[in-house]
C-alpha positions as CSV (number, residue, x, y, z in Angstrom):
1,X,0.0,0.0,0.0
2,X,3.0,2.5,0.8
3,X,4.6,1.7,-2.4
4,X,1.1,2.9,-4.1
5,X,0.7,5.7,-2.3
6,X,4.6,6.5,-3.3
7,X,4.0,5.5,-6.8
8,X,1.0,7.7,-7.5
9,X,2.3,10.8,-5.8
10,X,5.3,10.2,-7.6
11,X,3.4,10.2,-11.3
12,X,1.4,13.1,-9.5
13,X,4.9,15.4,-9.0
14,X,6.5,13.7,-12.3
15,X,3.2,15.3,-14.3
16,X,3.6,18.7,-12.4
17,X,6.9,19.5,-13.4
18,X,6.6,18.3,-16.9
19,X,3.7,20.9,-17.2
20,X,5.5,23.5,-15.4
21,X,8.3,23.6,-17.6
22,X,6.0,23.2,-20.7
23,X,4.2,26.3,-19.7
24,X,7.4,28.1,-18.8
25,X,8.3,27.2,-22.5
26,X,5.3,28.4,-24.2
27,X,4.9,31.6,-21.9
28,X,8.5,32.4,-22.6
29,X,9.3,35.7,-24.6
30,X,10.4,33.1,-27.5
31,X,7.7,30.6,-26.9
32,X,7.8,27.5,-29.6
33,X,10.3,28.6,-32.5
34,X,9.5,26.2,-36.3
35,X,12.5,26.8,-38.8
36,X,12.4,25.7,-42.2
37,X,14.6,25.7,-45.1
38,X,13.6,26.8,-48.8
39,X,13.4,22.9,-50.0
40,X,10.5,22.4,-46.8
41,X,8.6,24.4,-48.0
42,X,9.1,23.9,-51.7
43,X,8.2,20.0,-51.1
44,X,5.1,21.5,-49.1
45,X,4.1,23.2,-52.5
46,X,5.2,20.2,-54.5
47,X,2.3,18.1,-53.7
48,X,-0.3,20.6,-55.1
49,X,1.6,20.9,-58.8
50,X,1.9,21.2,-61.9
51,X,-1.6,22.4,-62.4
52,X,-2.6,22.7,-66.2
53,X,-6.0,25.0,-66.8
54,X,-7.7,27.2,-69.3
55,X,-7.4,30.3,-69.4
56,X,-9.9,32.9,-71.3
57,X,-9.0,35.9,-69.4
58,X,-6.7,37.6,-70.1
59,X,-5.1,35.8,-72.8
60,X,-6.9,36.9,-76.4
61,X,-7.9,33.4,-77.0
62,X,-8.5,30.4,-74.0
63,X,-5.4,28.5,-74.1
64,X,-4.7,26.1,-71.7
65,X,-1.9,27.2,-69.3
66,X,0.5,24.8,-66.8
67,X,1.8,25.9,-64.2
68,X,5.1,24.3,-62.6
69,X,5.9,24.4,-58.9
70,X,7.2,27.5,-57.4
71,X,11.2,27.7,-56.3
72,X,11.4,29.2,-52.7
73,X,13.6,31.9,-51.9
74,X,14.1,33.4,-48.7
75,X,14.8,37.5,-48.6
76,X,17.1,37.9,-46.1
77,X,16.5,39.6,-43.0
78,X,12.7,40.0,-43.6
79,X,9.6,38.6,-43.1
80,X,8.8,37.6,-46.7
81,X,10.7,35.1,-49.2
82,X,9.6,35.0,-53.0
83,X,8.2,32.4,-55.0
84,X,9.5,32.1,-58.4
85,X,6.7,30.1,-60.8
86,X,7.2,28.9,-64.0
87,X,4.1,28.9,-67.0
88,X,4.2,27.4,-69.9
89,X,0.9,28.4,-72.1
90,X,0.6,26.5,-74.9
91,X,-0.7,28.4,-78.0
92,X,-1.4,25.5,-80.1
93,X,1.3,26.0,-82.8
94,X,3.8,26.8,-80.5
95,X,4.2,26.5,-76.2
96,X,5.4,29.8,-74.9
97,X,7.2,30.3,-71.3
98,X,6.8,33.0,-69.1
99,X,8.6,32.7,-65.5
100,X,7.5,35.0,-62.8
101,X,8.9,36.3,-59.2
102,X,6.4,37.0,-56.4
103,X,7.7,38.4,-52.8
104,X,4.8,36.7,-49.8
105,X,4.3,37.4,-46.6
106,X,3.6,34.3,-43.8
107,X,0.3,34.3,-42.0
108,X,-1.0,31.8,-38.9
109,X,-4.8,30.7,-39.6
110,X,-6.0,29.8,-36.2
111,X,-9.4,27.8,-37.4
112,X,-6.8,24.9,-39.7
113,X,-3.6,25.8,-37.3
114,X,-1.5,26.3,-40.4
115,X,1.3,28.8,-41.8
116,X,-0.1,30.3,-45.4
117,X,1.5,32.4,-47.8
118,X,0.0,35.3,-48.1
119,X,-0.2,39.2,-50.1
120,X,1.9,37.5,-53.4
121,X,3.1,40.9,-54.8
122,X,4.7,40.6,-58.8
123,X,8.2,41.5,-58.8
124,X,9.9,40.2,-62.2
125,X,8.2,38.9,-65.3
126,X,10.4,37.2,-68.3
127,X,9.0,35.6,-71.0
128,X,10.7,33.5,-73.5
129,X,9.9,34.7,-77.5
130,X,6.6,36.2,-76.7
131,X,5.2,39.0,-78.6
132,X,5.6,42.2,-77.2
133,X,1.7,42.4,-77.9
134,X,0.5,39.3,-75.7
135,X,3.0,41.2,-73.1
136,X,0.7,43.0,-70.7
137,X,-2.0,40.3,-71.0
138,X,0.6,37.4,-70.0
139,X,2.1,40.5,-66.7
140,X,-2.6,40.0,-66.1
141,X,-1.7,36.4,-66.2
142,X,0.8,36.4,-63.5
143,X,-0.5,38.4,-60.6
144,X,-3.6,36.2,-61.6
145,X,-1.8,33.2,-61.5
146,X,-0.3,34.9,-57.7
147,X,-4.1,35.1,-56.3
148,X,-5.2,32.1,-57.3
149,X,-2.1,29.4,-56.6
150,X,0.3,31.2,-53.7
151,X,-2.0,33.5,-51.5
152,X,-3.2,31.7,-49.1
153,X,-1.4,28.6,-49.6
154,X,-0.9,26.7,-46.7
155,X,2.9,25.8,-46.2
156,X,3.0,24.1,-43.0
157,X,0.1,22.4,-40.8
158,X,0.5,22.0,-36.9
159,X,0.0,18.2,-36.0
160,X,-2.4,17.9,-32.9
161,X,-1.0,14.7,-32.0
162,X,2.2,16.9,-31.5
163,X,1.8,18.8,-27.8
164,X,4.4,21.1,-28.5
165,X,2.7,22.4,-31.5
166,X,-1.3,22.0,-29.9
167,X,-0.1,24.7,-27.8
168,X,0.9,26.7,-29.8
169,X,-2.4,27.5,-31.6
170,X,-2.7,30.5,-30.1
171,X,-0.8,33.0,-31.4
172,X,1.9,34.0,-34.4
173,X,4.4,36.4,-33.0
174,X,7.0,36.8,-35.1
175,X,8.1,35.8,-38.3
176,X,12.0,36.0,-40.2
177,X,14.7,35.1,-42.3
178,X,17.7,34.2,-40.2
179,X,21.0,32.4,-41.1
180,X,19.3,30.9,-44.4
181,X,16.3,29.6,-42.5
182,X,12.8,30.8,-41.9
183,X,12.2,31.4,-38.3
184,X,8.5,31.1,-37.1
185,X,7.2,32.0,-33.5
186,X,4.7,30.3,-31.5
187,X,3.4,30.9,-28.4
188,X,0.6,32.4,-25.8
């Protein structure tokens, strides 16, 4: 009966630390930090291309249109990194290629507990061969392209069967670029 008594105070003290420090760790001024490199979050992105569709807006004619994974960069000492996406639209006598560079913010969505990518702004367009007439309809194209396949994209889900991350639901405090990874900040 001692032993029992010792046993179950034991588990009792064992389970009051462990929570102790887990709630020192998320109320810390760091709380729970996620890195990830440029290739975890390109293989995130992976999974959902190439996507092929037509498009009748704004090209002059529908043409279908396929659109290749994005390449991840991180921007250095920022809160953004940029998505470069290739498209190849094929005009049916000849495919034509047009790569373009978007910078994207990070947002937490608290009702899936994921990290999205978010406010996909057009920074670079380059086309291979295209006329200089199709020009501002394929520069249409690509910030179209930007709303509907990187903002809001989800690049990262929290696992509940993961404690760490189902306690840090709450809250996104910081986001960066640091020492070639992207830093992510969790906590209460």
């Amino acid at each position: 009966m001692k032993f029992l008594t010792f046993l179950i105070f034991a588990i009792l003290g064992a389970a009051f630390v462990g929570g102790y420090f887990l709630w020192i760790k998320i109320g810390s001024e760091d709380g729970i930090v996620l890195t990830f490199t440029e290739t975890q979050i390109e293989e995130r992105l992976d999974k959902k291309f190439p996507i092929t569709e037509n498009f009748k807006e704004p090209l002059p004619v529908p043409l279908p249109v396929t659109v290749q994974a994005p390449e991840i960069f991180f921007i250095p000492d920022s809160d953004r990194l940029r998505a470069k996406i290739t498209a190849e639209i094929d005009a049916i006598l000849r495919k034509y290629e047009a790569t373009a560079t978007f910078s994207c913010g990070i947002r937490y969505e608290p009702s899936d507990h994921s990290l999205r990518l978010i406010d996909p702004v057009v920074e670079e367009i380059e086309t291979s061969k295209l006329p200089k007439k199709y020009q501002e309809a394929v520069n249409l194209l690509a910030t179209l392209l930007a709303q509907r396949y990187l903002n809001d994209q989800p690049v990262y889900k929290l696992k509940d069967t993961d404690v760490k991350d189902r306690t840090a639901k709450l809250l996104l405090k910081g986001v960066e670029v640091k020492d070639g990874l992207l830093v992510v900040k969790l906590g209460l």
